[in-house]
C-alpha positions in Angstrom: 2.2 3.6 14.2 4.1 0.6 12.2 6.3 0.4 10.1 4.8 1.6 7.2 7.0 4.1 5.1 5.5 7.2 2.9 5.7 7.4 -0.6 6.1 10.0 -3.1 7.1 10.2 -6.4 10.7 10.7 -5.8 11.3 7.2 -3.8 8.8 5.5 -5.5 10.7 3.3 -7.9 13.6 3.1 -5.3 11.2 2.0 -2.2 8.8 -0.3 -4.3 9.3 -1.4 -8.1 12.7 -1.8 -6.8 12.4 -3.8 -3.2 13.7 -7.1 -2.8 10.5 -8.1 -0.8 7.3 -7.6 -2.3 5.7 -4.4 -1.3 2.3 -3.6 -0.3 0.6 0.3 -1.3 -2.2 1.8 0.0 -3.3 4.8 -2.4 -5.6 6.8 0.8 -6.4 10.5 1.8 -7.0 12.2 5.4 -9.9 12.8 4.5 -11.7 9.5 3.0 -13.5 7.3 6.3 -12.9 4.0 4.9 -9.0 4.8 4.9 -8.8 5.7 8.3 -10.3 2.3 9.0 -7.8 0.3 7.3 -5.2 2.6 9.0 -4.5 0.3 11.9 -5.1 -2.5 10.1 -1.7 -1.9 7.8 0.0 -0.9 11.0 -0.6 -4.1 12.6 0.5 -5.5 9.4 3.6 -3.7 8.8 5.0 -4.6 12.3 3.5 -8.6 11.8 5.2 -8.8 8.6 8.1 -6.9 9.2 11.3 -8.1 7.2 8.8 -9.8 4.7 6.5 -7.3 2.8 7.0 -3.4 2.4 4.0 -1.4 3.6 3.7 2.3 1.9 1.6 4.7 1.9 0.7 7.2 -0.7 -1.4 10.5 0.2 -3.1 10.8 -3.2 -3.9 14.9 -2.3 0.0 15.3 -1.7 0.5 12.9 -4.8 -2.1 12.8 -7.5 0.5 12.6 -10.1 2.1 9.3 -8.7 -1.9 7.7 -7.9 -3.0 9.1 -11.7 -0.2 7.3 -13.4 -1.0 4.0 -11.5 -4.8 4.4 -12.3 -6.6 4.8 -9.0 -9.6 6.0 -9.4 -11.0 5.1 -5.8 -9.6 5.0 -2.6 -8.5 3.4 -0.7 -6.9 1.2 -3.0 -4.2 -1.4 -2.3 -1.8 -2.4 -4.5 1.1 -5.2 -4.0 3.8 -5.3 -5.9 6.5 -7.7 -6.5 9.4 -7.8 -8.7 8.6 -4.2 -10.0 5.4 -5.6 -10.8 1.2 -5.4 -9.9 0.8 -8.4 -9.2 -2.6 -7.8 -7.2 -5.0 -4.5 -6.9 -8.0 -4.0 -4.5 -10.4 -0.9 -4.0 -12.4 0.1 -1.1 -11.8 -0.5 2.7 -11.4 -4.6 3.7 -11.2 -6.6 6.9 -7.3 -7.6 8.2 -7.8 -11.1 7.2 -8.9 -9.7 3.3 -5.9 -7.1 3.5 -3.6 -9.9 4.6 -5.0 -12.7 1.5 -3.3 -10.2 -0.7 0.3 -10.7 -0.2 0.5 -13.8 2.0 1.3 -15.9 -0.7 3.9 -14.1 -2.0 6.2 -13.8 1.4 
């Protein structure tokens, strides 16, 4: 495992719309195939881009609340934030090389 951190509603605004590095969210399940893909895909991530882009994860069974109020509606969905801010939002399950186009910019 990387360093990717779980999220839930109650360090959600702390961990993310409040980081000083943008932050990176995947919206997944246990249960959903394509997540488990992209699972070590984030991991590899999380420890390459250490220091420069949060990784979280939300389990949308554990949290449906948090992943209804930010309007996923498929998972797994990936969502970067920056500055408290969506700044980029992608559903289903994508290559590294996709995964990593969404934030690279912005670190």
């Amino acid at each position: 495992m990387g360093n990717e951190i779980t999220i839930t509603s109650a360090n959600f605004e702390a961990e993310i719309l409040k980081s000083s590095i943008p932050a990176l969210v995947d919206f997944w399940a246990p249960w959903c195939n394509p997540c488990k893909m992209i699972g070590p895909l984030l991991s590899q991530l999380s420890e390459e881009y250490a220091g420069r882009i949060k990784i979280g994860k939300v389990n949308v069974d554990e949290e449906s609340d948090l992943a209804s109020r930010h309007g996923i509606v498929s998972i797994p969905a990936l969502t970067v934030y920056k500055d408290g801010q969506i700044v980029r939002q992608e559903a289903g399950a994508r290559p590294k090389h996709e995964i990593e186009k969404l934030f690279k910019d912005l670190v």
